[in-house]
N, C-alpha and C positions, 0 to 999 in steps of 0.2 A: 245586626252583628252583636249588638251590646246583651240583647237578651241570651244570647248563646254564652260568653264570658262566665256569667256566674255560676251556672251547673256546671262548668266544666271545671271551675275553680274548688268549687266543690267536691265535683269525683275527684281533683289531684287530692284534697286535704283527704277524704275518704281511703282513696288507695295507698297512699304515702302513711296513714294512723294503722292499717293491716299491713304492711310488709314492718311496721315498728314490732307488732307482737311477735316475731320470732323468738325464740331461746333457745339458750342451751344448755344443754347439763350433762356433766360426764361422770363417771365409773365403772366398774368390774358389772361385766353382764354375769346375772344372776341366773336369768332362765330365757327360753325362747318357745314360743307355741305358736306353729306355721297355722294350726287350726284356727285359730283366731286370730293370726296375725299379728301376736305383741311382744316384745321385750322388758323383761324386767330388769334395771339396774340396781346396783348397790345402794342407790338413794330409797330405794323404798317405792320409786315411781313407774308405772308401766305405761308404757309409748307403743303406739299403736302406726302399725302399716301399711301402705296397702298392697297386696300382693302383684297387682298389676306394675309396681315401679320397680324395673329390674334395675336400677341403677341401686336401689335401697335393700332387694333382697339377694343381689349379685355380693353387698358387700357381707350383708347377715349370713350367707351361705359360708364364708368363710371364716365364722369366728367360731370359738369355743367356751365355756361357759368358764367364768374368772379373767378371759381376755379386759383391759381397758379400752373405749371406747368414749366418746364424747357425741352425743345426738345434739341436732338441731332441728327442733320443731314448734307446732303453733297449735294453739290450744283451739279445737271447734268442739264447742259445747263444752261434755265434759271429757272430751277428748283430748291427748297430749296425741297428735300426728307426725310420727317422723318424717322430716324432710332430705335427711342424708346423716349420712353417718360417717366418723372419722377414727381408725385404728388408730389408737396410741401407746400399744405396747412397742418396747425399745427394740 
């Protein structure tokens, strides 16, 4: 039983250090390209989608370009991956 302990203390420290790299960052959508799947915000940074998460392009279907928004997502590789998105026009 003891040898089983340590890897799995380990996958928690493993899993628990990737769900830390999430972020977020918000402003005025700049552009949108369903061909590639990305969003450009006001910051200058483009976030990437993936077209299979209707829960992500259900909300990008309803914005407009100048709308504010705040993304959440995680960097693979050199990718910035949206993981949901939050309208915050008033």
């Amino acid at each position: 039983m003891k040898k089983y302990l340590i890897p799995l203390a380990v996958l928690a420290t493993v899993g628990a250090a990737g769900a830390a790299m999430a972020e977020q960052s918000s402003g005025a959508l700049v552009s949108m390209n369903g061909n590639t799947a990305t969003v450009k915000l006001s910051d200058g940074q483009t976030y990437a989608y993936s077209p299979d998460d209707s829960i992500v392009t259900d909300v990008l279907g309803n914005l407009r370009i100048g709308d504010h928004v705040t993304v959440h997502w995680a960097q693979f590789g050199k990718e910035r991956q949206i993981e949901s998105v939050m309208i915050n026009n008033a």
